[in-house]
N, C-alpha and C positions, 0 to 999 in steps of 0.2 A: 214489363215494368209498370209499376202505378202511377197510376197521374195523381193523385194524393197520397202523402204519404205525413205522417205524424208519428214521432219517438219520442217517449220518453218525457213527453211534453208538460210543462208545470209551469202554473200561473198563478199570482198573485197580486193585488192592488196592495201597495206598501207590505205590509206584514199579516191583511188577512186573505190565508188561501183560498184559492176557487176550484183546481184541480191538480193532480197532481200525478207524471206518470202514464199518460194518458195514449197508448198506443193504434192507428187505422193505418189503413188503408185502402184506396177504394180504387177498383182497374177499372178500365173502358165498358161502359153497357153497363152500372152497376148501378143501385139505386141504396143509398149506406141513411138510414133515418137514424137521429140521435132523438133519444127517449128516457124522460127522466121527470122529477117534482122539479116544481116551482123551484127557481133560485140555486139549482145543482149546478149551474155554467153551462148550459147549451147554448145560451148568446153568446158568452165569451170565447167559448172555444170557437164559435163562427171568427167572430171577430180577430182571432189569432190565423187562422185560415186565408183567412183573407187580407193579413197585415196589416189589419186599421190597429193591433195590440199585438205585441210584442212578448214571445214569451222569457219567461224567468229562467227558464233549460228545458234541454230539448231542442228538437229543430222541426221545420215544417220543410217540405220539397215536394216542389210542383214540376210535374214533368222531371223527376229526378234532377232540381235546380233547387239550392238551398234559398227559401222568399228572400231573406235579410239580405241577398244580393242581386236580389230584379228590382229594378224600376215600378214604379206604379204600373207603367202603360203595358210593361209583362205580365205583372200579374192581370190587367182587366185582358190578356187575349186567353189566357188560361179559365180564369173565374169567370161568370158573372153571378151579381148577387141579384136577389130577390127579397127586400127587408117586409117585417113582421109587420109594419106602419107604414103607410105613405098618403104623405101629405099632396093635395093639387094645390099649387101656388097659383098658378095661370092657365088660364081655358086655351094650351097649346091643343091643336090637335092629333088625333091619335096616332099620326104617320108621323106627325114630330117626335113625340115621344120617342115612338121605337126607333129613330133615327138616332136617339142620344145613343142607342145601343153601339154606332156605329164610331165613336170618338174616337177609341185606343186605335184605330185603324187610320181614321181620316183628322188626326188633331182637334182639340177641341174647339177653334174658333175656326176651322176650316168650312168650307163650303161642299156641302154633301153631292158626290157625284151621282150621276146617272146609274153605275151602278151600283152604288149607296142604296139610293132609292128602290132599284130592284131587290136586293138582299132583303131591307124593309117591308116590302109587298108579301114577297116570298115568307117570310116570319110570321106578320100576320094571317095569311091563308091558313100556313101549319095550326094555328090555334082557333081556326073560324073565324077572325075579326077584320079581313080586306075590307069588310061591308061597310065599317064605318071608320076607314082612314081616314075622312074626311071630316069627322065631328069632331068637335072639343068633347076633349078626355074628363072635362067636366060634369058630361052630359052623358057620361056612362054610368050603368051600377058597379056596384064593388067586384061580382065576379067578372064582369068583362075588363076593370079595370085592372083584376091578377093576371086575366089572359093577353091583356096587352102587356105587361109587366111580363109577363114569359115570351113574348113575342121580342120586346126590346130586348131582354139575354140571349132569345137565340140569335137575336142582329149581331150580338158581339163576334158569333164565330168562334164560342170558346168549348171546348173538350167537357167542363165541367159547369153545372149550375148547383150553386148554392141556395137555399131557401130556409128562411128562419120564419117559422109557423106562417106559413102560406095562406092556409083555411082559418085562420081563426075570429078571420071578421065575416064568414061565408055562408049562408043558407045553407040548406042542405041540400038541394039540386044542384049550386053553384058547386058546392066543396066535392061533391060526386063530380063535375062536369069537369073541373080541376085536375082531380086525382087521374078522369079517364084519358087528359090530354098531357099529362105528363109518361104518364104510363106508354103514350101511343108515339110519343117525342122518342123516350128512350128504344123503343123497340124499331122506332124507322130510323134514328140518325145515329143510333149507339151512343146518345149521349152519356156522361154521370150525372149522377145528382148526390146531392147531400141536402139533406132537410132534415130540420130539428123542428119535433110533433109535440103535443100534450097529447094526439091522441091514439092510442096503440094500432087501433085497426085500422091506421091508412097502410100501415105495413104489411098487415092481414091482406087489403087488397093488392098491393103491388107485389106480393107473392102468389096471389091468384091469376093476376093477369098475366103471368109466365117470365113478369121481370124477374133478372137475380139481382135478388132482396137481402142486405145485410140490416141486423138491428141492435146498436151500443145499449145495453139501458145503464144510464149515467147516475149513481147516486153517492153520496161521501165522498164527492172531490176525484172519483174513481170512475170506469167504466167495470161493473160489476159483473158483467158478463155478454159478449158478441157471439151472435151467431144468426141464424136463419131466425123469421118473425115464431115460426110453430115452432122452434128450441127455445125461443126468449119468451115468449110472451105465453106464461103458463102462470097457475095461481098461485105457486110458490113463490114464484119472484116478485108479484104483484103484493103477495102478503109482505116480505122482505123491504119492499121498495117502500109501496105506499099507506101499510099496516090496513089493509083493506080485505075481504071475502066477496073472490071473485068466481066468474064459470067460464071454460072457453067451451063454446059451443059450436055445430058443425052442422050446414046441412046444405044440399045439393044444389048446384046450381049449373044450368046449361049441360055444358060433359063433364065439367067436376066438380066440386064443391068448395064453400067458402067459411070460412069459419072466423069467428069475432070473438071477443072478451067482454064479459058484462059484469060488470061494479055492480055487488050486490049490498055490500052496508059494510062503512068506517068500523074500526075496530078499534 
């Protein structure tokens, strides 16, 4: 059975479409990137995923349970999300943080138990960041603050994580150190993921690193075509999608090799 599943899905604000017909699914251990231009609905479709938006027809089913009939507190032991922005309002520090992961379990004004706290601990090690339970979250850089940010969702204890463009405020050792600790999540706990990219080749990696790698690319309110990253992400579809001339190229790495897409000039 899928722990995500989406039919036939269509959504719109009053009368102007965003997508339409919109068929996934994603099973256990799976990593599904949604991939598409600016303003195609990969926010939105997160946000019907996750129930903050409601779709027009269609249905959404988590753990084979139709959303429109779970509770918030269902859906956060299924989900958790990971948003594109985040704001630090207060220099909490970084064991609080991931602590909030623990709500759907322990009430929200409840007082976090002993083994609250442990589950916490444990989340943070997975990402490398026990070291600084103890500082305010204000006093990290942004990669460590996505790595806590994945620490609090794994506190949730849920089957699936969501993430809407994870890397896009990231260096480029952070957005590598990202993708190698998501990669490393799903292959020790069989987590899912769904994350919605601007950029092709995190998929390119997460089918190197031996995850099974699904990839939507989203355009005209449609998904235009799913399948493996090296079925989807070729110059054809790159011309189609983004009227662009592009190369995918291939060269060896470690025992096998890794290959990327390279934007060579607008058309």
């Amino acid at each position: 059975m899928a722990l995500i599943e989406m039919e036939k899905a269509t959504f719109a604000y009053d009368t102007l479409p965003v997508f339409k017909d919109i068929d996934l699914q994603v099973k256990e251990g799976e990593i599904f990137c949604l991939f598409g231009p600016n303003g195609c609905g990969k926010s939105t479709l997160i946000y019907c995923l996750l129930g903050i938006s409601r779709l027009k027809s269609g249905s959404v089913r988590l753990c084979g349970k139709d959303i429109n009939k779970m509770k918030r507190e269902e859906i956060a032991r299924v989900l958790a999300y990971i948003p594109q922005l985040h704001e630090k309002p207060f220099p909490f520090k970084v064991i609080d943080v991931v602590l909030m992961g623990r709500a759907s379990h322990t009430g929200f004004f409840a007082t976090p138990r002993a083994s609250d706290l442990a589950v916490a601990e444990e989340a943070l090690e997975r990402v490398g960041m026990l070291k600084y339970k103890d500082r305010p979250y204000t006093q990290i850089s942004g990669g460590e603050t996505q790595l806590v940010l994945v620490a609090r969702a794994l506190a949730q204890k849920t089957p699936v994580l969501v993430m809407d463009e994870p890397t896009s405020h990231l260096d480029f050792r952070n957005e590598l150190m990202f993708l190698e600790t998501v990669a490393r999540l799903v292959e020790e706990t069989k987590i899912s993921v769904i994350m919605a990219t601007h950029f092709p080749n995190h998929a390119f990696y997460f089918e190197t690193s031996n995850t099974k790698t699904k990839i939507a690319l989203m355009n005209n309110q449609q998904f235009t075509v799913q399948g493996s990253p090296s079925e989807v992400l070729n110059e054809e579809n790159m011309l189609n999608t983004f009227n662009i001339k592009s190369a995918v190229v291939t060269f060896p790495w470690e025992s096998g090799h890794v290959k990327q897409i390279v934007p060579l000039k607008t058309l």
